[in-house]
N, C-alpha and C positions, 0 to 999 in steps of 0.2 A: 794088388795089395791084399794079405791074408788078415785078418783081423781075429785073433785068437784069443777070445774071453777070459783063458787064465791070466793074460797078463795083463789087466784091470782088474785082478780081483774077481771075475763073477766066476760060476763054474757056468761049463757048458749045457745048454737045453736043447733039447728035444721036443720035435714037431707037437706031440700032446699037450707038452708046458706053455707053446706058445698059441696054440689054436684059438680062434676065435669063432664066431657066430653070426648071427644078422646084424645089422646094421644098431638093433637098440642094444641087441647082449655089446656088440664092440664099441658103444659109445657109452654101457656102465665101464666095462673095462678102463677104457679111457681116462674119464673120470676117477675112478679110483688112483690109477695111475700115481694124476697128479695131484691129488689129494695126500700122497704119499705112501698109497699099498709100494708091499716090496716083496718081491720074487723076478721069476724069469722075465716077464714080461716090462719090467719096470728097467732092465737090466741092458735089452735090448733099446727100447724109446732112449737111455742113456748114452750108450754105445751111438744110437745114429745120432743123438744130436752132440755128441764131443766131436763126433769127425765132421759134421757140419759145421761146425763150429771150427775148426781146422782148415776144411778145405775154404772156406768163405776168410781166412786167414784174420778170421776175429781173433782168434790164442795162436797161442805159437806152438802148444803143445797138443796131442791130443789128452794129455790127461788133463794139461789145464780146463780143456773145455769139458770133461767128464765132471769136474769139480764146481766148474761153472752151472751144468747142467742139473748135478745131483742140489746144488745150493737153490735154483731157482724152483724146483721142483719141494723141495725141503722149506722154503720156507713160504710155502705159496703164493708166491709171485706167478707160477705158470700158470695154476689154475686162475687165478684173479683174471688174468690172460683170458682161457676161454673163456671165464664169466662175461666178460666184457666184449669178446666176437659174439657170445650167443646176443647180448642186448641189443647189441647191434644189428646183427641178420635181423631178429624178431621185431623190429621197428617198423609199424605200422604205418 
């Protein structure tokens, strides 16, 4: 199965747009992410969680779960998310 960007909307990226770094530069990334930064990187984390969202046969569509995921991530519900594993891991 080919999964080609223009047909959600995104344009295509290139290795530079998606690079990341150690472990702290790709867990600001991260965070921004779901904080609601938008570009390449925001585009792809969307793309794999609609088709997760697809294959786990939660939507019937993949754009359903694109809509799903761009919402959860929009209205910070995702990040609320990590806040809530970080508290957790860090429990003393």
């Amino acid at each position: 199965y080919e999964i080609i960007p223009e047909e959600f909307g995104f344009r295509r990226s290139f290795d530079q747009d998606l690079k990341g770094g150690d472990k702290d530069y790709n867990a600001k990334l991260f965070q921004g992410i779901l904080r609601g930064e938008r570009g390449p990187r925001r585009n792809i984390v969307l793309l794999n969680a609609a088709f997760s969202l697809y294959a786990a046969e939660a939507v019937k569509t993949p754009e359903e779960g694109l809509g799903m995921a761009a919402a959860s991530i929009d209205d910070g519900d995702a990040y609320q998310v990590l806040q809530k594993l970080r508290d957790f891991t860090n429990r003393a």
